[in-house]
Each structure stands twice: as C-alpha cells, then as structure tokens.
C-alpha positions in Angstrom: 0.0 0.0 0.0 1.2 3.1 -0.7 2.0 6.2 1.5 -0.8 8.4 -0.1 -3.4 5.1 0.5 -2.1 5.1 4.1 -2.7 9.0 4.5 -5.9 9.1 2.8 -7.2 5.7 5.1 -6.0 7.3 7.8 -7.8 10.9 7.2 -11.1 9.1 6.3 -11.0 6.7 9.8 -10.5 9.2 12.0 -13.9 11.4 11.9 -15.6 7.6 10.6 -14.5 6.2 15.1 -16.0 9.6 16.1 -18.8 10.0 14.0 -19.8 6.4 14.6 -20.1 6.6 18.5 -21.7 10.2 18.5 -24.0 9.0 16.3 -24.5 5.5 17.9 -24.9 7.4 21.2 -27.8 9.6 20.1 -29.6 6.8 18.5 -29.5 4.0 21.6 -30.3 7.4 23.8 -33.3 8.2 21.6 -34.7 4.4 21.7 -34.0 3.6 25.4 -35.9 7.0 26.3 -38.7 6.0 24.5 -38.5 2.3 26.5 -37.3 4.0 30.3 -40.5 6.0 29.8 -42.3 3.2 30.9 -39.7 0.9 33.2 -37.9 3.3 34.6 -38.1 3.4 38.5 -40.0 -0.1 38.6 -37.4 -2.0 40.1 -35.8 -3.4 37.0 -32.3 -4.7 37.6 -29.2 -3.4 36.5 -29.1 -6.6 34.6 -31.9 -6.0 32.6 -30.8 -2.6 31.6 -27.6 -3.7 30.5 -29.1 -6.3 28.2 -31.9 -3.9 27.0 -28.6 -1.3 26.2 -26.8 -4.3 24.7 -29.4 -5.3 22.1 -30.8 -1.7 21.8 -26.8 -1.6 20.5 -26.9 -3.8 18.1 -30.2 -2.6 16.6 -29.0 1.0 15.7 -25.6 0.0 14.6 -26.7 -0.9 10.7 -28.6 2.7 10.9 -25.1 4.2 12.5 -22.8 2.7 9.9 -23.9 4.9 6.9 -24.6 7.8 8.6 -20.8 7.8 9.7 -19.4 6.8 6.4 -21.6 9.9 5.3 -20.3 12.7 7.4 -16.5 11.1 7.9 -16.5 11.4 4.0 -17.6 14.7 3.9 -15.1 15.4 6.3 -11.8 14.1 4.7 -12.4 15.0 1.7 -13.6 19.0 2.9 -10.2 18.6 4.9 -8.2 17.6 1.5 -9.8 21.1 -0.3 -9.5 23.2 2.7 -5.9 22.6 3.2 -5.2 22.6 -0.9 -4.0 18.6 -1.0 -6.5 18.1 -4.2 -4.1 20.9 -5.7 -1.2 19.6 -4.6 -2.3 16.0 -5.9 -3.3 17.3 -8.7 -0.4 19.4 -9.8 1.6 15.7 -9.3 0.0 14.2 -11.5 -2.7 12.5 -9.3 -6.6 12.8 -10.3 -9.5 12.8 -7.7 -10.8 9.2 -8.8 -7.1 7.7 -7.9 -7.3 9.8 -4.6 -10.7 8.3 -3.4 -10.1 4.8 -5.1 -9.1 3.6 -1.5 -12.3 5.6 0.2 -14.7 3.5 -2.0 -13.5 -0.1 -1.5 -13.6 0.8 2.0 -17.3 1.6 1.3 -18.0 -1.6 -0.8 -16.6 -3.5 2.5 -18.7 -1.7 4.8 -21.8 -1.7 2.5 -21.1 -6.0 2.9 -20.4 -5.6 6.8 -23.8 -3.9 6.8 -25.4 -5.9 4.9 -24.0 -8.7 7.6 -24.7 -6.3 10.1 -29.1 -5.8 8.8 -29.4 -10.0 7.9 -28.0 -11.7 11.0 -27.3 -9.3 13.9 -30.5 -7.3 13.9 -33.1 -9.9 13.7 -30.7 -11.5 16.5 -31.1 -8.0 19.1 -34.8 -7.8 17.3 -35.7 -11.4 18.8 -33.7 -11.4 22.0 -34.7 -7.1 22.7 -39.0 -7.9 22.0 -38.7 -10.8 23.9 -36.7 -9.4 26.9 -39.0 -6.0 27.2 -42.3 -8.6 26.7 -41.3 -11.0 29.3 -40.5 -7.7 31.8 -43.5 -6.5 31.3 -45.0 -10.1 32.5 -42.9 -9.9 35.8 -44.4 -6.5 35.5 -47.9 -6.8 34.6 -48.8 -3.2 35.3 -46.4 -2.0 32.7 -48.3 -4.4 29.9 -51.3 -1.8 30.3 -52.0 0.6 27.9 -53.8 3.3 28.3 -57.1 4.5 25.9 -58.0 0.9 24.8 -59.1 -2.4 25.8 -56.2 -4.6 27.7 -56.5 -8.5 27.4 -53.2 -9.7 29.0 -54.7 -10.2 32.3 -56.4 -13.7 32.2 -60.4 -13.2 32.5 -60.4 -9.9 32.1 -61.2 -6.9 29.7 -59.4 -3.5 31.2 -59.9 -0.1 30.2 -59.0 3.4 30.8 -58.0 6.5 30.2 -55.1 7.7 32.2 -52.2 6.2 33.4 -49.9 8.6 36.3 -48.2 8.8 39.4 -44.6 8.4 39.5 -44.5 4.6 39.2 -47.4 4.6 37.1 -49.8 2.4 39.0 -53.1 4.9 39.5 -55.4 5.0 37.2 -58.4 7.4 35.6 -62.0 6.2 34.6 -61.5 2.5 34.6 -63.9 0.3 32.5 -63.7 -3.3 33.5 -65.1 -6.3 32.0 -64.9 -9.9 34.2 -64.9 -12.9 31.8 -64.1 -15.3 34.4 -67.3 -17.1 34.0 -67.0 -17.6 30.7 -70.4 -16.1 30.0 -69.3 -13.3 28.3 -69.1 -9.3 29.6 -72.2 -10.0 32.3 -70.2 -8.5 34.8 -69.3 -4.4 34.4 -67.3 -3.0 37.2 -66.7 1.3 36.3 -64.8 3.3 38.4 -63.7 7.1 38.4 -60.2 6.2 40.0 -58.0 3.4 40.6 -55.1 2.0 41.8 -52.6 -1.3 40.9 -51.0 -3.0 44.0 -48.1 -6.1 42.8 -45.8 -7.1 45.1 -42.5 -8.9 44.0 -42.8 -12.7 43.7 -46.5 -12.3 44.0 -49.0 -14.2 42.1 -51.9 -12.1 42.6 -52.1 -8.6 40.9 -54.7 -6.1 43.4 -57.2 -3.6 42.3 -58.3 -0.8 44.5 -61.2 1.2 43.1 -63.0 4.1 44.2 -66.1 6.0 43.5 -67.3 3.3 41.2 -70.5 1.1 39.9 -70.7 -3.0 40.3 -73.5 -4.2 37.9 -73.7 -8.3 37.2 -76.4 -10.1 35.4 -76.9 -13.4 37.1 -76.9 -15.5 33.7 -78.6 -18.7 33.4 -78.9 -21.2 30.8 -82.4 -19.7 28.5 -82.5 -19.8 25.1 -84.8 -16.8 24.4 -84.2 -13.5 24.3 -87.5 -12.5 26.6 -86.0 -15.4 29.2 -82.9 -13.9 29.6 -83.9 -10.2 30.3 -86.4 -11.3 33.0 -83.7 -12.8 34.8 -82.2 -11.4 37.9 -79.2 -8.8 38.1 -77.3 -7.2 41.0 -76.0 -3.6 41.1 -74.2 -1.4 43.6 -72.2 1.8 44.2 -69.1 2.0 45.9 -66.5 4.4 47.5 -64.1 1.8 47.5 -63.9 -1.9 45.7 -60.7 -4.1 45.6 -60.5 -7.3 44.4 -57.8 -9.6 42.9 -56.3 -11.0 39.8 -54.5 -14.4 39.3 -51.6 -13.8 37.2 -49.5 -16.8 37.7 -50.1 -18.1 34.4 -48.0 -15.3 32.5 -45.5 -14.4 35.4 -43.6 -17.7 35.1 -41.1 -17.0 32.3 -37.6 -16.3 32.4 -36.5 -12.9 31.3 -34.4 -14.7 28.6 -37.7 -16.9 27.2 -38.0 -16.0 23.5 -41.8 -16.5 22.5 -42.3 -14.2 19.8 -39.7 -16.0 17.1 -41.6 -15.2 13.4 -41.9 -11.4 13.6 -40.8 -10.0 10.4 -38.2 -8.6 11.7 -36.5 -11.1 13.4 -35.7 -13.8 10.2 -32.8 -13.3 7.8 -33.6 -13.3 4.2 -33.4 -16.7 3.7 -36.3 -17.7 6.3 -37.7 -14.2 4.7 -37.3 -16.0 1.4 -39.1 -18.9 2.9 -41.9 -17.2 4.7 -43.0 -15.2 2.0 -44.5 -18.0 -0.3 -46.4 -19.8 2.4 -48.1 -16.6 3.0 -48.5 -15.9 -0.4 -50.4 -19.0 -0.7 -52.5 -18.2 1.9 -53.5 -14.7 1.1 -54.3 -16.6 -2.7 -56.3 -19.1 -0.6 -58.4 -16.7 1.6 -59.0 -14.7 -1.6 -60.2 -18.0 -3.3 -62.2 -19.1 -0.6 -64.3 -15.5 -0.6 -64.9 -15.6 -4.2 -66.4 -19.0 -4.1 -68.6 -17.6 -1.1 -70.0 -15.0 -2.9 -70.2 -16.5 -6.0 -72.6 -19.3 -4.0 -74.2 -17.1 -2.4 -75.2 -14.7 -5.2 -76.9 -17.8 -7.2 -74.4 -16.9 -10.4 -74.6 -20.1 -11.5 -77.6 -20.0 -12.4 -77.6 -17.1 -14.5 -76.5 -18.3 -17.6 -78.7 -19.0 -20.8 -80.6 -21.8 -21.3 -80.9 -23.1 -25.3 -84.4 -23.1 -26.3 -85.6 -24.2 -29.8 -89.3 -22.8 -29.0 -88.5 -19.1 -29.3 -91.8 -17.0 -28.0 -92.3 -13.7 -29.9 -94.0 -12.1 -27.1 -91.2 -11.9 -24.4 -89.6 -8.3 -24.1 -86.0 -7.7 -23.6 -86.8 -5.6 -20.4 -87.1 -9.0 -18.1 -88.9 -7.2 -15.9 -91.6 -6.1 -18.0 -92.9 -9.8 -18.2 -94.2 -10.4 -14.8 -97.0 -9.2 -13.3 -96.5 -5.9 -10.3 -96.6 -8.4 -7.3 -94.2 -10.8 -8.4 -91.6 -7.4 -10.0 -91.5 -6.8 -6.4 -90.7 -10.5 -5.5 -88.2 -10.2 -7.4 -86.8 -7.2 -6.5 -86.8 -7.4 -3.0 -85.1 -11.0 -3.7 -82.1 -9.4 -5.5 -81.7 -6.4 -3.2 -81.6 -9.3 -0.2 -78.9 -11.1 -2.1 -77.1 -8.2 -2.7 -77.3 -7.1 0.7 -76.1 -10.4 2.0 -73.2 -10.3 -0.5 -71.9 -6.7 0.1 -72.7 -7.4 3.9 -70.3 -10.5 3.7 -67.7 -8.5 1.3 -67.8 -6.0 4.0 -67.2 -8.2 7.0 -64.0 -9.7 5.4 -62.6 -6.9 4.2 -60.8 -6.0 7.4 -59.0 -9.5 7.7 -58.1 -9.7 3.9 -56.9 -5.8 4.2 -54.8 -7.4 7.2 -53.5 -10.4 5.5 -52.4 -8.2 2.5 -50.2 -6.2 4.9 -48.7 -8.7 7.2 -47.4 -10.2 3.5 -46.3 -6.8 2.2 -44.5 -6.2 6.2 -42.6 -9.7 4.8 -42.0 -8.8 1.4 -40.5 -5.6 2.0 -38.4 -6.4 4.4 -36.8 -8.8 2.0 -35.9 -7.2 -0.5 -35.0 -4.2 2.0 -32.5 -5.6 3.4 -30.3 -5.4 0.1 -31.6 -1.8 -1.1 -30.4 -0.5 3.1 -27.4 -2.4 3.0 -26.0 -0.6 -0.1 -26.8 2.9 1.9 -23.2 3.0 3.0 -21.8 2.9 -0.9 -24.5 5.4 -2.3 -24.2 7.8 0.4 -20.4 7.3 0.3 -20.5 8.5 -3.7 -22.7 11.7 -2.7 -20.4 12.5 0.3 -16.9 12.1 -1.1 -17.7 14.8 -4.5 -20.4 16.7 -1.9 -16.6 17.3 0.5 -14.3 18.2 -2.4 -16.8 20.6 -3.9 -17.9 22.8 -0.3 -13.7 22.4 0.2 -15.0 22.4 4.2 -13.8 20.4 7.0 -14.5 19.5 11.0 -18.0 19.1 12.1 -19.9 22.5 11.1 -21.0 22.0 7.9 -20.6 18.7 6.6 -22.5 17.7 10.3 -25.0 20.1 8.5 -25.0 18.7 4.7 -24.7 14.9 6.1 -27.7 15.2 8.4 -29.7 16.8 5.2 -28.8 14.1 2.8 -29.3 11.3 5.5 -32.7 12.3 6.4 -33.8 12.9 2.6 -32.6 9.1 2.1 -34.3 7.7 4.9 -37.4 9.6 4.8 -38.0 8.5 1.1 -36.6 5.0 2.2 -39.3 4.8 5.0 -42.1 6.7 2.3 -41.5 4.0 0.0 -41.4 1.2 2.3 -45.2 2.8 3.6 -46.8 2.2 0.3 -45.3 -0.6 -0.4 -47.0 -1.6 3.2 -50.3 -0.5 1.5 -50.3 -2.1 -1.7 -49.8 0.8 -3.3 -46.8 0.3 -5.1 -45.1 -3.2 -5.4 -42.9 -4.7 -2.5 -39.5 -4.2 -4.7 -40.3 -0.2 -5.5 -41.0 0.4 -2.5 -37.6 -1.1 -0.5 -35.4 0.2 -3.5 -37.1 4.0 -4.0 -34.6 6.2 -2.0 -31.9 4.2 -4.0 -32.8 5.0 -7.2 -34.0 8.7 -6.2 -30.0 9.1 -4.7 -27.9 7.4 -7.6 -28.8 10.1 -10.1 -27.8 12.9 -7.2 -24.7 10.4 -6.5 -24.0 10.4 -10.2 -24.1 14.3 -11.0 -21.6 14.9 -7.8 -19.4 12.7 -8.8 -19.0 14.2 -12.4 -19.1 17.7 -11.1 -16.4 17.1 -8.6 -14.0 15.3 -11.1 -14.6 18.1 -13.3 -13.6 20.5 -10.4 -16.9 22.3 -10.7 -19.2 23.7 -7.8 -22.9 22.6 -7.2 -24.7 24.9 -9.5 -22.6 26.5 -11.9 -24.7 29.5 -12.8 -22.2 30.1 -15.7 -23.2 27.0 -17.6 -26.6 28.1 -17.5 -26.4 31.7 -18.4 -23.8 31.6 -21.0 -26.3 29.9 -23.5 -29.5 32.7 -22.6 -26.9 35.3 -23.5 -25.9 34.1 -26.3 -29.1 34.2 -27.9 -30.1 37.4 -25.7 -27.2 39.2 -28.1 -28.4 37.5 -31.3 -31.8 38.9 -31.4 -31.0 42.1 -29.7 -32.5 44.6 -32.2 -30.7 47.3 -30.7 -27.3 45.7 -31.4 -25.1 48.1 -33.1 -24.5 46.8 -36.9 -20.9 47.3 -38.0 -20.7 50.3 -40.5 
C-alpha cells in the first residue's frame, strides 16, 4: 500500500470512530428513552438494563454505519480542499478518482459488513430485545397496560381506561372493566372514576383498588330466548371503595431470557424471509379464493346463464322485468336487493381480515428485498459524500454535520415513504424497498462528475452563457458594424 493510501485511510477513519459513536450514542439514547418512559423506577435490575442497552446496540448500529461513512466522508475530503492537498495532488499528477479509489472499497466493504450487520445481527437484538421488554412486562404486569384501549393480557379480564400517572405509574383514571371469568361473556361491568394497581414482588396475585365506582352483574342462566334472559335477575351497587384480585401466575412464570415471539418479520434473515413469504402468499391466494367462491354461491351466479331453447316465443320483451306481473316485479326485487345485501354485507365483513392479510405479506416482502436496497446505503451515500466534501472544500464538524444530516434524512425519509406504500399495496414490494436508491444514484452520479470536473454545485455560468448568447443574437438594438 502506498503512502498516499495510508494517509488518505488514515484521514477518512478518524472522523468515521468519532462519528460512529456520537451518532450510535444519540440513536441507543433516543430508543432507550422512549422504552425508560415506561420501566424506569420499577425495580428493573441493573441486569436488565444492560441487556436492553446491549441489544438496543446492536439494533442502531446498521442505521449508525452509513450515517458515519456519510459525514466522515464529507469530512476528509472537505479537509483535502481546505488545506489545498486536491491541488497539490493534482499538480503531481494525481486525479481525484485515484485519490478516493481507496475511500470506495472501503465503502463496498462496509456496505457487505452492513449488509452482515441488517441480515443476522439485527433480527438476532430484534428477537432477543421484544422478547426481553415482553417478558418484563409479565414480571411486571402493570407495565403491559395501555392506556385509551381495551387490555386482554390479564387472564379473564377486559381493562380499560383513560389515564395512566403517578410516578410509578400504577393509578389509574375512569377505569372500564369487563370480568370474563365465568365464561359467560361481559355479564359482569365494574366502572370506576379512580383506581389504583397494588403487585408485590414474587406475587402471584395482581390487586385492584377502586373508588367512586359502579358493580352491575347479570346473574346468567342457561335460557334460550331473548324475553327469558332479560327477566332474569341482576345485581347492582355503588361503591366508594372496591378491591379485588387478579391471578396472574399463568403469564409471570417465564424467564426474562424466554423467546416466544420468534416469526416477527423482523426477526428472520432473508433466507427464512425467502421462505416465509411464499407460504403466506399461498394463503393470502387461498383466503381470496375461498371468498370468491362464497359470494359466488351465495349470489346464485350459476344459475344465471342462458338456457338453449328451440321454441322461441315472440311475445317476451327484452326488459325482463316487463314480463311479470307488479306483485311478483316486487318479489323479485326485494329477492335481488336481499342477495345483494347479503353479499356486500359478507364482502364487507371480510374486508378488514383480507386488508390485514395483504399487509402482514407486504411487512414480509418488503423487508426482503429491503435488506439489500439499506445495506447498499453506505456505498450510495459514500458516492454523494466524497464529490459533496471536495466541492464545499469544508472540514471539521460545522458544515458537513450540517449537509450529512440533510442528505441522511432525505434518504431515509424517502426510504421509510416508499417502504409505507409498499406496506399498502400501493406500489409493489421491490419499488418500495429500493425508492430512495434509485431517487439518490442520479444525485450520486451528477456529484461525482461535477467534482471530477472541479466544478461547484450549480454552476450558474453554464446556465447563463447559453441565454446570453441568444439574448445578443436577437437584440434589435445591437449596433450593426458600419
């Protein structure tokens, strides 16, 4: 290797260690905010915290990488123009693709080591992360409840409410609670304007404290009309203060290390992606299938074809309708309008689970074919970084820090756009995951030509020259030579 590789390396991986951990830092800060919102002060071990750093880690890093290869090219090559070494080079003899020929195979091998980085370590913290934060929050069980919709992690019971506070967020706001323990459906309604969640550590029993509340049950049993059921007894009763417990044995056993959650899109590689995807595929086809053949019974079609008749009567009108009689036209109208009722009733009902089907299969299909299209971030942002540094001839950490935070969030923005409608069917799986790149490689390829040119940006020049040109040609008060 020579000594200008060395010196160029050297330039380029200095900023890259820095950049890399600042920008690390601020991304693990960002996510374990958003998670110590909610286990903070809870008595979570040190251990757990560790683990959650360790895996929360490992998740930002393939985000990290390009970002850093970004600004750290920026960087050394603003450095190289600021202190005149691209006209030093040059004037030996040395062009701009020669100086950053070691730059980009550095970026081809981290584009690989992301793309190692996105297909087996992240699905890896993914897995082990969920898991670890779901199986706290069983050891926990106030921490599973969410607040503003209906909570089914307790056994036998339907929670609701709509404010969670106090400082280890255990009281509770207008509490809704349905008791399914009977197995006989919501006939017992407990509402309250306050409450309060009691767990011990170890305990198997989760307490509820309510106050300033209303207990209604409807003592259920077996009738099989309507008019039975209402004429039988119910019990109802204010209170200032209600407390009764839950059994929560059955989801506080786990270890903190038990993975349940395995098939989550996020946590296979591309080969069980590449194996996944089919079987739902088939699926979604088979639902689909099964609908139409619903509908298509249940709308009579078969019968609606033409029957061959040799005896052809004169007297029938086109308008079908016109040959019956007013009693039986409505017969037959109220007969379609029921069918159709029944049909768009039934299209209606499915819609919802086919609308999900379609985007848990899209969630899979993008992903695959993201995890190529984001791995190759590092080389295209490397080829808009490197010209982007020898054109604004600027080093240290104002303005490339500046320009790299610009071009990131343009390319992940349109990265997450396109991976949004892919998500909703509205463009295909493969558009979607490889948008920003193709939106980027044009910008990649003008920099690139501009800088080995040793032109700025926008070269006003280039565009001016031609408008005068044929601003002097048809000036009519041009001077004409005598």
């Amino acid at each position: 290797m020579k000594i200008l590789d060395k010196y160029i390396l050297k330039s380029f991986f200095k900023p890259f260690l820095a950049t890399l951990l600042i920008v690390l830092f601020v991304l693990v800060m960002q996510m374990l905010w958003q998670a110590f919102e909610n286990i903070a002060g809870k008595g979570i071990s040190i251990l757990f915290i560790l683990k959650y750093l360790y895996y929360t880690t490992l998740i930002m890093l393939p985000q990290a990488l390009p970002i850093a290869v970004l600004l750290s090219s920026i960087m050394a090559l603003g450095n190289f123009g600021e202190n005149y070494e691209f006209a030093a080079a040059k004037s030996a003899g040395v062009s701009l693709q020669r100086l950053v020929m070691p730059l980009a195979i550095v970026a081809v091998l981290f584009s690989v080591l992301n793309f190692f980085l996105y297909n087996n370590v992240y699905p890896y913290a993914i897995l082990n992360q969920s898991n670890l934060y779901l199986n706290i929050k069983k050891k926990k069980p106030a921490l599973a409840l969410v607040e503003g919709s209906f909570n089914s992690d307790l056994p036998g019971y339907q929670i609701k409410f709509d404010e969670k506070y106090g400082e280890e967020k255990n009281l509770l706001k207008n509490v809704l609670i349905y008791d399914l323990t009977g197995n006989r459906g919501n006939q017992k309604v407990i509402t309250a304007e306050k409450g309060k969640i009691v767990t011990e550590e170890g305990s198997r029993y989760m307490t509820f404290i309510l106050n300033n509340g209303n207990y209604y049950e409807e003592h259920v049993k077996k009738a099989r009309t309507l008019e039975k059921r209402k004429k039988m007894a119910a019990s109802s009763a204010v209170f200032d203060e209600y407390e009764f417990n839950i059994d929560i044995s059955s989801i506080i056993g786990d270890d903190l290390d038990t993975n349940k959650v395995t098939n989550h899109f996020r946590m296979l590689t591309i080969k069980q992606l590449k194996d996944t995807v089919p079987d739902l595929k088939s699926r979604y086809d088979e639902v689909l299938k099964n609908r139409s053949k619903n509908i298509f019974a249940s709308s009579f079609a078969k019968e609606l074809y033409k029957y061959p008749d040799s005896l052809k009567t004169e007297n029938i009108e086109a308008d079908i309708l016109n040959n019956f009689e007013v009693k039986e036209k409505i017969t037959i109208l109220n007969a379609a309008l029921n069918k159709t009722t029944r049909a768009l009733n039934t299209i209606k009902n499915n819609s919802k689970n086919v609308k999900y089907r379609r985007k848990t299969l899209n969630l899979y299909d993008t992903e695959y074919y993201n995890r190529v299209a984001f791995s190759l971030s590092c080389l295209i942002l490397f080829f808009i970084g490197a010209p982007l540094g020898s054109i604004i001839r600027k080093g240290g950490f104002g303005l490339p820090m500046i320009l790299a935070i610009s071009v990131y969030v343009l390319y992940f923005f349109t990265n997450t756009f396109g991976r949004n409608l892919a998500e909703e069917s509205t463009i295909t799986a493969f558009l979607g995951s490889w948008i920003s790149f193709f939106l980027m490689a044009p910008v990649a390829i003008l920099l690139t030509i501009r800088a080995t040119k040793d032109k700025g940006i926008f070269d006003v020049d280039s565009f001016l020259q031609p408008i005068t040109k044929i601003i002097k040609k048809v000036n009519p008060f041009k001077k004409k030579p005598l």
